[in-house]
C-alpha positions, 0 to 999 in steps of 0.5 A: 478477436484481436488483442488489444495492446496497451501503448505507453507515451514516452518523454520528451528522451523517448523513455516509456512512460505508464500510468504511474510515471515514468519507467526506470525514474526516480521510484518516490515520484510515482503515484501509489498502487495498491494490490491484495494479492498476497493478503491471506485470509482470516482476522485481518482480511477486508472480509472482517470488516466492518462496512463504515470501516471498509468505506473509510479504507476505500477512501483512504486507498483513492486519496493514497493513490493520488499522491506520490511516494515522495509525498508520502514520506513527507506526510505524518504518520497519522496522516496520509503518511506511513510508519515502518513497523516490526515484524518482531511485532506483528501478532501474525506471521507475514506470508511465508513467500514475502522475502525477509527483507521486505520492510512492513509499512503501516498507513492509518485510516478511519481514526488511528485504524491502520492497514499494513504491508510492504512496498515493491517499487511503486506497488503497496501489497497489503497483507493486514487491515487492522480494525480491532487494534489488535495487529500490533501493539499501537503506542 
């Protein structure tokens, strides 16, 4: 069995393009991605919770992936924008292995529910998904 490779199309400059925009481009005019590689288990994990809360998160993931990070930026933080948070304020220690200076972002959903993590180029790597209000202390 042969492996399939995956072709990129390029510009009209013959610079490779992925699914997400243009490689070595302007990082904020890529669509979000979104992964959970690094989301430890425990109280903030998808696994605790709810269903109606995990249904509105999903949806909140397909409209985030929709949208640009140029667009993101420019939206308000209880909309389909983000906020930075501290991590002097997180009540749980960010995963040894993410460097210090990643900066943690929080995204709300379903009401003012948020879902934290940090950026990596296009990627958002979500480390927390805060149903209880208890992540952080919500001004």
């Amino acid at each position: 069995m042969s492996k399939k490779r995956i072709k990129y199309s390029s510009d009209k400059n013959g610079i490779p393009k992925n699914h997400l925009g243009v490689l070595g481009e302007d990082k904020d005019s890529c669509n979000l991605a979104f992964t959970f590689a690094e989301m430890p288990d425990g109280e903030y994990s998808v696994d605790q919770a709810d269903k109606d809360a995990l249904a509105a998160f999903t949806k909140q993931l397909k409209l985030l992936s929709s949208l640009t990070w140029k667009k993101i930026k420019q939206s308000p933080r209880h909309g389909q924008g983000c906020e930075k948070i501290s991590r002097k304020s997180l009540n749980v220690n960010v995963p040894a292995n993410i460097s210090d200076d990643a900066e943690m972002l929080a995204f709300r959903f379903y009401g003012k529910r948020v879902f934290v993590g940090f950026r990596s180029l296009e990627i958002f790597h979500i480390l927390f998904l805060d149903t209880k209000f208890t992540l952080y202390d919500h001004e």
